[in-house]
C-alpha positions as CSV (number, residue, x, y, z in Angstrom):
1,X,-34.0,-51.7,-31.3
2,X,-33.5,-50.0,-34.5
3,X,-29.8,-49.6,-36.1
4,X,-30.3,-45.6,-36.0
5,X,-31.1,-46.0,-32.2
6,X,-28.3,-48.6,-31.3
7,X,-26.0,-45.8,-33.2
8,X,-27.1,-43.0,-31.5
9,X,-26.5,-44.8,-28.3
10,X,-22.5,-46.0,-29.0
11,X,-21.8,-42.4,-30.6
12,X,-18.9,-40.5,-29.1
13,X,-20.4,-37.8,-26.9
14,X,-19.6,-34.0,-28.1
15,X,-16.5,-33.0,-26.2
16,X,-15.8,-28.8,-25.6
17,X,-12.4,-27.6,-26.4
18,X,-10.3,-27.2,-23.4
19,X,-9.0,-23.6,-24.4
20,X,-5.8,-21.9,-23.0
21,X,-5.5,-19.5,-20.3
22,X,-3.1,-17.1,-21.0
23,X,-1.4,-15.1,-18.3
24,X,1.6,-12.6,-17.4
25,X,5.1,-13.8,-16.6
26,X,6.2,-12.0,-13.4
27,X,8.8,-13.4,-10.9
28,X,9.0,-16.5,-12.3
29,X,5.0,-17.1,-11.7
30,X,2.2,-16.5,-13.6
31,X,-0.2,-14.4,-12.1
32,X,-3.2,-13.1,-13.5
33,X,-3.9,-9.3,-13.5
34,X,-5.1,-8.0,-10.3
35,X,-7.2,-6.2,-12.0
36,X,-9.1,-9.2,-12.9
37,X,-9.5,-7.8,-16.3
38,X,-9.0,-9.5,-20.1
39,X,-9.4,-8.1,-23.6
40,X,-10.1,-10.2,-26.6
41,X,-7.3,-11.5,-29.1
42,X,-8.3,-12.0,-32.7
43,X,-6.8,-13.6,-35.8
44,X,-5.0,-10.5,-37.7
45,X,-6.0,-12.3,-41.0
46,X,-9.0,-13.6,-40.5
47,X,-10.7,-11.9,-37.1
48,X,-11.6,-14.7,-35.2
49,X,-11.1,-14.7,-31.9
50,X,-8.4,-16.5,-30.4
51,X,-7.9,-16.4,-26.8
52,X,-8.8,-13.7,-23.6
53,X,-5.4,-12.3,-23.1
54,X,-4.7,-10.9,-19.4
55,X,-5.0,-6.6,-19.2
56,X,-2.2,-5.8,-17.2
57,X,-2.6,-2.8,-14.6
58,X,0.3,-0.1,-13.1
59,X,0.2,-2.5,-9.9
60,X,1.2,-5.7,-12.2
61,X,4.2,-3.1,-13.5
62,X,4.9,-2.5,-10.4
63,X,5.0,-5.7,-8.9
64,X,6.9,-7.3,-12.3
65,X,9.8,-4.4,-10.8
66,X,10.2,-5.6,-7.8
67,X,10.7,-8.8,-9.1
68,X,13.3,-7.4,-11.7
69,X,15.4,-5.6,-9.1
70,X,15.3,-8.8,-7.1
71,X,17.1,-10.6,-9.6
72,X,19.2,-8.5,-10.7
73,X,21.9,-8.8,-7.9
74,X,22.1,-12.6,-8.9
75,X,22.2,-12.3,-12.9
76,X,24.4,-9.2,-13.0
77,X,26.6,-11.7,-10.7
78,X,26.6,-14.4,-12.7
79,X,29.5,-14.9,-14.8
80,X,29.1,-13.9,-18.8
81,X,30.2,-17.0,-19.8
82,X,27.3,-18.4,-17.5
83,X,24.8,-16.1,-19.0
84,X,25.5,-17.3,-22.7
85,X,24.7,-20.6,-21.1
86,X,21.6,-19.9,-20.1
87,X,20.8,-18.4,-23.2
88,X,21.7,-21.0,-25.2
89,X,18.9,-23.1,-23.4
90,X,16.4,-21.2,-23.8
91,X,17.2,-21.2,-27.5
92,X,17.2,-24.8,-26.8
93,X,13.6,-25.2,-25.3
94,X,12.1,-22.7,-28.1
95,X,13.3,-25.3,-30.8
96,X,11.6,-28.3,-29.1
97,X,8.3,-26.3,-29.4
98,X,9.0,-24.8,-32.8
99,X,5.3,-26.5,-33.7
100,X,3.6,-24.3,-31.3
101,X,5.4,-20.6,-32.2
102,X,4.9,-21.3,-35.3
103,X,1.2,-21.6,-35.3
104,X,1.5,-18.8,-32.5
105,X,3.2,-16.1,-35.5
106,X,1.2,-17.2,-37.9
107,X,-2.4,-16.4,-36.1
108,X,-0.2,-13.2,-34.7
109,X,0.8,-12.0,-38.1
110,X,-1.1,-13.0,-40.2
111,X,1.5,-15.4,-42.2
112,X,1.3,-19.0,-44.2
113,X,3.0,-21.4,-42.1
114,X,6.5,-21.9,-44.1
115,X,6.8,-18.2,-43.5
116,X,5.7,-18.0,-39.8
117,X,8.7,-21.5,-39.8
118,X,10.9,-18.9,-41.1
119,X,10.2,-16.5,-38.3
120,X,10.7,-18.7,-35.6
121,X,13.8,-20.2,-36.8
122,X,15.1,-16.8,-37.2
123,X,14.1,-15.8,-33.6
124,X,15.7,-19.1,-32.9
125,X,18.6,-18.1,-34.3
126,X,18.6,-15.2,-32.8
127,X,19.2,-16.6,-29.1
128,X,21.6,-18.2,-30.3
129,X,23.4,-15.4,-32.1
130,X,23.1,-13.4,-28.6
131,X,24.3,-16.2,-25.9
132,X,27.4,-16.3,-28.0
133,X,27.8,-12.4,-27.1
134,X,27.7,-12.4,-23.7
135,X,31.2,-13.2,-22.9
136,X,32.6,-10.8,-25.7
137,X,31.2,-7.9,-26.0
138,X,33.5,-6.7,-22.9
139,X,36.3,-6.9,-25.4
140,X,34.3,-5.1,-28.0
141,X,33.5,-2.2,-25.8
142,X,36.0,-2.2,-23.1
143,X,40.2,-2.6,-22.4
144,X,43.0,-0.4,-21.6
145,X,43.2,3.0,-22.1
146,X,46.5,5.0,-23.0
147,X,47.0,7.6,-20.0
148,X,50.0,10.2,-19.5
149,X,51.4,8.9,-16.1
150,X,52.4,5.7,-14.1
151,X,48.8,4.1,-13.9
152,X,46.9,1.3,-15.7
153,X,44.0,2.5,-16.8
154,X,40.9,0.1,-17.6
155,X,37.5,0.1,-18.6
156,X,34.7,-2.7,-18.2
157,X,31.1,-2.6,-19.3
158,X,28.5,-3.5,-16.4
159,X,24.7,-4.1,-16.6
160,X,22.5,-0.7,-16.2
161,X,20.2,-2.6,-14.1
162,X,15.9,-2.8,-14.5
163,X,14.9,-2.0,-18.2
164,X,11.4,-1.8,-19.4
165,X,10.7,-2.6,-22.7
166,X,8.0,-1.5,-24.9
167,X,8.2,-4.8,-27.7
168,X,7.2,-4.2,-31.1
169,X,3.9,-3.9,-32.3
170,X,4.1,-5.7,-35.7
171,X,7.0,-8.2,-35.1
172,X,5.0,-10.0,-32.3
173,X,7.8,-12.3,-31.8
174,X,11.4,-12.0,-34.0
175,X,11.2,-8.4,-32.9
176,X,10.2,-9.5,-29.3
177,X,13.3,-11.8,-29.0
178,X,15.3,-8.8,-30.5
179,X,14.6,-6.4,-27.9
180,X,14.8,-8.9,-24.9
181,X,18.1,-10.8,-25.6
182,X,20.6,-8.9,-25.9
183,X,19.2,-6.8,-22.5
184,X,19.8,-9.9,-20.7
185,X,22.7,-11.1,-22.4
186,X,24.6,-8.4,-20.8
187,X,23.2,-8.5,-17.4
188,X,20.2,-6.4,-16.9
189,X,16.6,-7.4,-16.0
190,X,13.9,-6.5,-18.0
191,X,10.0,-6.0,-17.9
192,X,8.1,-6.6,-21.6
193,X,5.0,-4.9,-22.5
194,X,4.2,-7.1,-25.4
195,X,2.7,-6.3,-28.5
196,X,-1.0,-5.0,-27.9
197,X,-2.5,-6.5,-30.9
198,X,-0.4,-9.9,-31.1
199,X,0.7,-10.6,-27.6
200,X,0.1,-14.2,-27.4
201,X,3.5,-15.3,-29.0
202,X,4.7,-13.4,-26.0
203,X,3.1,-14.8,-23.4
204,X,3.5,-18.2,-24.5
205,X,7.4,-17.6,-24.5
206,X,7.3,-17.1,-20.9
207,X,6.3,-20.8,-20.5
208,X,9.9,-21.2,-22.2
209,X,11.6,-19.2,-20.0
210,X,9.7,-20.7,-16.7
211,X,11.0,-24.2,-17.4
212,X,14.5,-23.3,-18.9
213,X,17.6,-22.3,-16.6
214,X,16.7,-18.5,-16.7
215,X,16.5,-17.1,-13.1
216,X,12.4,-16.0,-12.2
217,X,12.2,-12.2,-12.7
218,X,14.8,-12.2,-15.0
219,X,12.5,-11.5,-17.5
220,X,8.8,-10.1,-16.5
221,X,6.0,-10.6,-19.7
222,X,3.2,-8.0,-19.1
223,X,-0.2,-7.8,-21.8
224,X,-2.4,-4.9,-22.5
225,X,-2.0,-1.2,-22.8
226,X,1.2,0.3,-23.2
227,X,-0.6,3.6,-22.7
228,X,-2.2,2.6,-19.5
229,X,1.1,0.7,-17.9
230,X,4.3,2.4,-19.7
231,X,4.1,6.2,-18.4
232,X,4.3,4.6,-14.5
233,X,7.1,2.6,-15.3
234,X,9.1,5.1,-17.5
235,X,8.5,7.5,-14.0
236,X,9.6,4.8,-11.6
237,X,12.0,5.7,-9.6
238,X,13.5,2.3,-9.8
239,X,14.1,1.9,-13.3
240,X,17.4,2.2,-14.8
241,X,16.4,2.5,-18.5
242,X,13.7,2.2,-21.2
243,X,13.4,0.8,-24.7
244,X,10.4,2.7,-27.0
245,X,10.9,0.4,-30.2
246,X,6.9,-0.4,-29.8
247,X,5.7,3.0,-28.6
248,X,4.3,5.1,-31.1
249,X,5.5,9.3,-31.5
250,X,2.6,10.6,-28.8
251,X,3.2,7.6,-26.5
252,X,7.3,7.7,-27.2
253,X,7.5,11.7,-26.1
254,X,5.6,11.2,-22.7
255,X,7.4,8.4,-21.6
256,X,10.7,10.4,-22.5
257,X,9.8,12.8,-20.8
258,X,8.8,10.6,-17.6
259,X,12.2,8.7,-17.5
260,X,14.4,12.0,-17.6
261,X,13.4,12.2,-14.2
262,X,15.6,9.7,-12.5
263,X,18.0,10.1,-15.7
264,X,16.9,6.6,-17.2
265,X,18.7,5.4,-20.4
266,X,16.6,5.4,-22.9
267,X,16.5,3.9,-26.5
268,X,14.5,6.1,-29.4
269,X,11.8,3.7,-31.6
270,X,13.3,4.4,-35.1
271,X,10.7,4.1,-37.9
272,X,10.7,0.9,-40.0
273,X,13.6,-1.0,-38.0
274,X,14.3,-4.2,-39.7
275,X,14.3,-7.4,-37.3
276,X,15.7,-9.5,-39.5
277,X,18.5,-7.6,-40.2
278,X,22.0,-8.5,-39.1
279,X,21.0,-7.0,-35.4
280,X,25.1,-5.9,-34.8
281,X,26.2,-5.0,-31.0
282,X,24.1,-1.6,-30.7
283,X,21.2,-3.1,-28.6
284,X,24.2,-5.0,-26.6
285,X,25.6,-1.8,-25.9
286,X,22.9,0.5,-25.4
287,X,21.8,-0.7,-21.8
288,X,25.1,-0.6,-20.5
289,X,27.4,1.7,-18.5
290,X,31.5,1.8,-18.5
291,X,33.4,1.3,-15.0
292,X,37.3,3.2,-15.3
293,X,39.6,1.6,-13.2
294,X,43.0,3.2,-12.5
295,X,46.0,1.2,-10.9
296,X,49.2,2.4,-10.3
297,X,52.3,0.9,-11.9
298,X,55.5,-0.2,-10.2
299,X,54.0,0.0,-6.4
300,X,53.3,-3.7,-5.2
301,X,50.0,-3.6,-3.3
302,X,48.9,-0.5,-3.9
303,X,45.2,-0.4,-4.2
304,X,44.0,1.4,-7.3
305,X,40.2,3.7,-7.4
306,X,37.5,3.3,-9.5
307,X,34.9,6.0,-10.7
């Protein structure tokens, strides 16, 4: 036997790649589309493709609603202090796979690793920066108010309830985390459409949340068209409010439009926002409503109403 032949026969055999199989986040599973359907992701530098991500249809919105309102009893519950917990994990669990976002970003965006590092420590960071909110933004937008008569008078912030989000387009995952956060920080449920172009970062964050401390349907990651799946959920009738930062002016107007039906809260995109910005309290406080207590002074046991 030759040496070329006794080579060729203790050579390694060719192995494929096992490649990933991307799909949405709703409920705490991960279905794929029931629509069956895909659409191709590419390399925004480069073009090459880099995975089949799941095309979401109205009946994955619909279902990733049902699953929001499900858990929103429970998470509204939950104590603030509770919910920063929770938070804080998750900010835990996306550090111990800083590796992966980071080469997530930079195929996303189209950045050099250091600066894709930078991104994900800054969406790191901002977790963090949110689970220390939960427990004090009641203080920053609620307390006792002066009245003329014999009554205590207070107001408390509560959760507004389900609120779709459309994520950004550009900022496939600092603006992602920015837009999520402090929704659930201050306990509402949300459903994502993630960036069209870039939504892998996305999806692969709902991996994070399925094995952190995070409730299922707390957060509900859907892929595709916002076109095709935002102007059903901006209309349903069981949607509390609605976040355009990703939609563009055409897309923005219609779904306005849509969620003025039901009188949804809703949250204007504003042109060249800044993710990595100091955030402030504004996204804490835009998805939430203001409960007035009144109590009457002096009468032991009296009850007190509430509007």
């Amino acid at each position: 036997m030759s040496d070329k032949s006794a080579k060729s026969m203790t050579a390694e055999p060719a192995r494929l790649s096992v490649l990933k199989t991307y799909k949405l986040y709703v409920g705490g599973k991960f279905p794929r589309s029931e629509s069956g359907r895909v659409y191709e992701v590419t390399d925004s530098k480069s073009g090459k493709w880099l995975a089949n991500a799941p095309l979401a249809s109205r009946k994955d919105g619909r279902d990733a609603v049902v699953a929001a309102r499900k858990a929103f009893g429970a998470w509204s519950g939950a104590t603030a202090y509770n919910r920063g917990q929770v938070l804080y994990r998750v900010a835990e669990m996306l550090e111990g796979r800083r590796e992966q976002f980071v080469r997530e970003v930079a195929d996303a965006e189209g950045l050099n690793k250091a600066r894709a590092a930078a991104v994900v420590d800054a969406a790191v960071d901002r977790w963090v920066w949110y689970a220390g909110w939960t427990d004090k933004i009641g203080q920053v937008v609620g307390g006792a108010n002066p009245v003329a008569g014999p009554f205590f008078n207070l107001s408390t912030p509560e959760p507004t309830g389900v609120v779709v989000v459309i994520a950004p387009q550009e900022s496939s995952f600092l603006g992602l985390v920015s837009v999520i956060a402090p929704v659930i920080a201050t306990g509402s449920t949300v459903v994502v459409i993630a960036s069209e172009r870039a939504p892998l970062p996305a999806l692969c964050l709902g991996e994070v949340l399925a094995t952190s401390d995070l409730p299922g349907g707390v957060v509900n990651i859907l892929s595709g068209k916002a076109a095709e799946i935002a102007p059903a959920l901006a209309a349903h009738q069981d949607v509390n409010g609605i976040d355009l930062t990703g939609a563009g002016p055409g897309l923005a107007e219609e779904l306005e439009i849509a969620a003025a039906d039901n009188l949804k809260r809703v949250r204007r995109p504003r042109s060249g926002e800044d993710f990595s910005a100091d955030p402030g309290t504004e996204r804490l406080t835009r998805f939430l409503e203001t409960k007035t207590v009144w109590h009457p002074t002096g009468s032991l046991g009296a009850s007190g109403s509430s509007y």
